[in-house]
C-alpha positions in Angstrom: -3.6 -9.9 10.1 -7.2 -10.4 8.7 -9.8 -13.0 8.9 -10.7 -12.7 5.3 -9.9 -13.2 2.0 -9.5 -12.3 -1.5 -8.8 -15.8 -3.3 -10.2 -14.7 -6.7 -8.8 -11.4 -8.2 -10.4 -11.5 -11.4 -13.5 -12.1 -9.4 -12.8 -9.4 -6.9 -12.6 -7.3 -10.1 -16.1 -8.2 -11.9 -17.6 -7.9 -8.8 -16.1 -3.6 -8.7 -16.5 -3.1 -11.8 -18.8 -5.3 -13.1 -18.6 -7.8 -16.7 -18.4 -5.1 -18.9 -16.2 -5.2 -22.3 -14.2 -1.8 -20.8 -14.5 -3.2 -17.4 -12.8 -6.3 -18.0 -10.0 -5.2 -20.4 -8.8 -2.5 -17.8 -9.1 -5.1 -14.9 -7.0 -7.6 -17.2 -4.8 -4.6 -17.8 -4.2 -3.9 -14.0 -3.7 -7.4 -13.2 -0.5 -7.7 -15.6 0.9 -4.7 -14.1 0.4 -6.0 -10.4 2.5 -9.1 -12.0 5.5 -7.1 -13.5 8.6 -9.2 -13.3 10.6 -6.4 -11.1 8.0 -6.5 -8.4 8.8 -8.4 -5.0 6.8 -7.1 -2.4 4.1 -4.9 -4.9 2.9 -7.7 -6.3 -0.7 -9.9 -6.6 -0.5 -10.8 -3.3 -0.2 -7.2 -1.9 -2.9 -6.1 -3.3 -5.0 -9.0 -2.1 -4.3 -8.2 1.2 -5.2 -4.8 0.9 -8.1 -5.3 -0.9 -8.9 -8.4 2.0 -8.0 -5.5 4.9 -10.4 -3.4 3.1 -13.0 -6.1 3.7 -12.7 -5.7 7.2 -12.3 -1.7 7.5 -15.0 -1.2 5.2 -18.1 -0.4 7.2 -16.1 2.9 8.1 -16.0 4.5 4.9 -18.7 6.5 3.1 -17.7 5.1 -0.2 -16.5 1.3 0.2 -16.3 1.0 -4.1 -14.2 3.8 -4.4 -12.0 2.8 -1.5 -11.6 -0.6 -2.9 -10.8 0.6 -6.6 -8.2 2.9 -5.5 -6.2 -0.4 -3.4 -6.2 -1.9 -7.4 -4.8 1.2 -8.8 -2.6 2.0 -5.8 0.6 0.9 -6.9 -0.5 -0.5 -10.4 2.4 1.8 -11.6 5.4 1.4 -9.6 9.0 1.9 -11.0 10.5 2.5 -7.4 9.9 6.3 -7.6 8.1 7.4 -4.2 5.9 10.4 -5.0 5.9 9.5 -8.8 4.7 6.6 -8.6 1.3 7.3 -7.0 1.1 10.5 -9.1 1.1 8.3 -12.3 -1.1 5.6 -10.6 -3.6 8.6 -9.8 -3.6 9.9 -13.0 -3.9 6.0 -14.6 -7.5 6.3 -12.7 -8.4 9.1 -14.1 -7.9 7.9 -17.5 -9.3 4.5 -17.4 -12.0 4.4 -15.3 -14.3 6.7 -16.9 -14.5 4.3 -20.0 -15.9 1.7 -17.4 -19.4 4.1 -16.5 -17.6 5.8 -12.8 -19.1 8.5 -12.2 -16.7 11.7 -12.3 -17.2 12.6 -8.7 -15.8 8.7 -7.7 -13.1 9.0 -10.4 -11.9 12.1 -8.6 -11.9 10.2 -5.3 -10.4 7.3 -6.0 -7.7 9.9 -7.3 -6.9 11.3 -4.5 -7.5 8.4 -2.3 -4.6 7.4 -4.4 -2.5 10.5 -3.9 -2.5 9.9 -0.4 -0.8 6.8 -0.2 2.4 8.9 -0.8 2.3 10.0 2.9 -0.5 7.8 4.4 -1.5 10.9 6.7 -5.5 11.1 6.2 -7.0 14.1 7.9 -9.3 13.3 10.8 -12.4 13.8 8.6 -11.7 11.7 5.9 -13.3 8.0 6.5 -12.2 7.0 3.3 -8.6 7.8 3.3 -8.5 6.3 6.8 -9.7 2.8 5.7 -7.3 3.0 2.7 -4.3 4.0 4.6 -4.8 1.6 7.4 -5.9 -1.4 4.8 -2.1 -0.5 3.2 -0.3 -0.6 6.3 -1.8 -3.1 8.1 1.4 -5.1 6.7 3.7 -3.7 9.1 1.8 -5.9 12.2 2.8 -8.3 10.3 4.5 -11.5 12.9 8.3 -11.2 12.6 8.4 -13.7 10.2 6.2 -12.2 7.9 7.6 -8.8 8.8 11.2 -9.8 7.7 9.7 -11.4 4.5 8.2 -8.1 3.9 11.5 -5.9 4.0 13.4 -8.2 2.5 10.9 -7.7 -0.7 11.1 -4.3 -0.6 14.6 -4.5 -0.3 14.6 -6.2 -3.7 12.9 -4.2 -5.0 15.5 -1.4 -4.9 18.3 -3.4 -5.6 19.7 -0.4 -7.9 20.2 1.7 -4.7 23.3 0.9 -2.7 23.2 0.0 0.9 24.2 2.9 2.1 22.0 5.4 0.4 18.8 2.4 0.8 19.4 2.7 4.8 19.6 6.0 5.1 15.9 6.4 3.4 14.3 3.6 4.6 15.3 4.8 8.4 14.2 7.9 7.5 11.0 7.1 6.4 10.8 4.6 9.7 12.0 7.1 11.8 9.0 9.8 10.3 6.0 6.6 10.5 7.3 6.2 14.7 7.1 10.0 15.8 3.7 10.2 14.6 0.9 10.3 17.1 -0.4 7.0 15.5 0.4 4.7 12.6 -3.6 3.8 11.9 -6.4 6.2 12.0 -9.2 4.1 12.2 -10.1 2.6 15.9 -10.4 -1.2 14.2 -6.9 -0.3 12.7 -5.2 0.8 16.2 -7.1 -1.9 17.9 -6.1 -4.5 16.0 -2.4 -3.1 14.5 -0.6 -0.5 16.2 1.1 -2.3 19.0 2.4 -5.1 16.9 3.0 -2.7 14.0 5.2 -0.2 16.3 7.3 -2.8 17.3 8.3 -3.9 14.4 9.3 -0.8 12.3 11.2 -0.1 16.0 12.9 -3.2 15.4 13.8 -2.7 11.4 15.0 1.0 12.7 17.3 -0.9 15.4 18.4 -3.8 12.5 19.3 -0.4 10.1 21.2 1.4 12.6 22.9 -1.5 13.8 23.8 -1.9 10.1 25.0 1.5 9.4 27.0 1.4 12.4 28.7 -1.7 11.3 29.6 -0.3 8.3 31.0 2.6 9.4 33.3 0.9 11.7 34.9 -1.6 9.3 36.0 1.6 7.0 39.5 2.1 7.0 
């Protein structure tokens, strides 16, 4: 799905935020989070990816840095609580990054840019949130192979919720990403993603359905 990459994370880092003393100890600090041994598909090599899809996207935004510092902080917490989870990520921002020399305006957006990852609906005039969004998503134009790999992570990683109750969400939350107008919102995103990406989630819907209906019919 992109042409670039993001080998060097620690690099990728330095290069944000600079070599700083702060800098560095927040950057090491985000790093161990991305690697938290309950993560499956939230891991390193997410955020590389987004952070590489970023590369790409980037010329659209009006602020590229604080676009690419709200993919590290994105999901850096993430207990499997949708909503939550990019509240407290937000709000890790907020905290940290001032000690590093961002300015208070940035701060604030890479907050909210992280906010919206909870719904991934950027308004029309938001170039920022566009890139981000689409830079997140781009996963789901993934090949089938890659596409399968990628829900079958997820999956693990909500290996507390039954099937039943995981089905009924996930389809949900498939079934509100297909009825909207478009699944990117910047034109390199639907150039590049939509097609592929539609298919697939129509697919995963098709595979949970199929599954539910399975289940249903072997009850007694």
């Amino acid at each position: 799905m992109t042409t670039s990459t993001v080998p060097d994370l620690s690099l990728a880092w330095r290069d944000l935020a600079g070599s700083g003393p702060e800098a560095q100890a927040l950057g090491r600090d985000l790093l161990e989070r991305w690697t938290e041994p309950h993560r499956r598909y939230h891991t390193r090599d997410h955020l590389r990816a987004v952070l590489a899809n970023v590369d790409e996207l980037g010329g659209l935004a009006t602020d590229v840095s604080a676009v690419r510092y709200a993919a590290w902080f994105h999901d850096a917490v993430h207990n499997g609580d949708p909503g939550e989870d990019e509240e407290r990520s937000a709000l890790l921002a907020e905290e940290t990054l001032p000690r590093c020399g961002v300015s208070v305006e940035r701060v604030a957006e890479v907050a909210r840019l992280v906010r919206l990852t909870a719904t991934h609906q950027p308004a029309d005039d938001d170039p920022n949130g566009r890139v981000l969004c689409d830079a997140d998503l781009a996963v789901l134009a993934g090949q089938p192979s890659d596409y399968l790999a990628y829900t079958t992570a997820v999956r693990e990683e909500y290996a507390h919720v039954p099937d039943a109750e995981f089905r009924r969400g996930r389809a949900e939350v498939l079934r509100r990403l297909l009825e909207a107008p478009r699944l990117f919102h910047t034109p390199l995103g639907r150039a590049r993603w939509e097609d592929r990406a539609r298919v697939n989630v129509r697919a995963e819907l098709l595979r949970l359905e199929n599954g539910a209906s399975a289940s249903a019919s072997s009850q007694p």
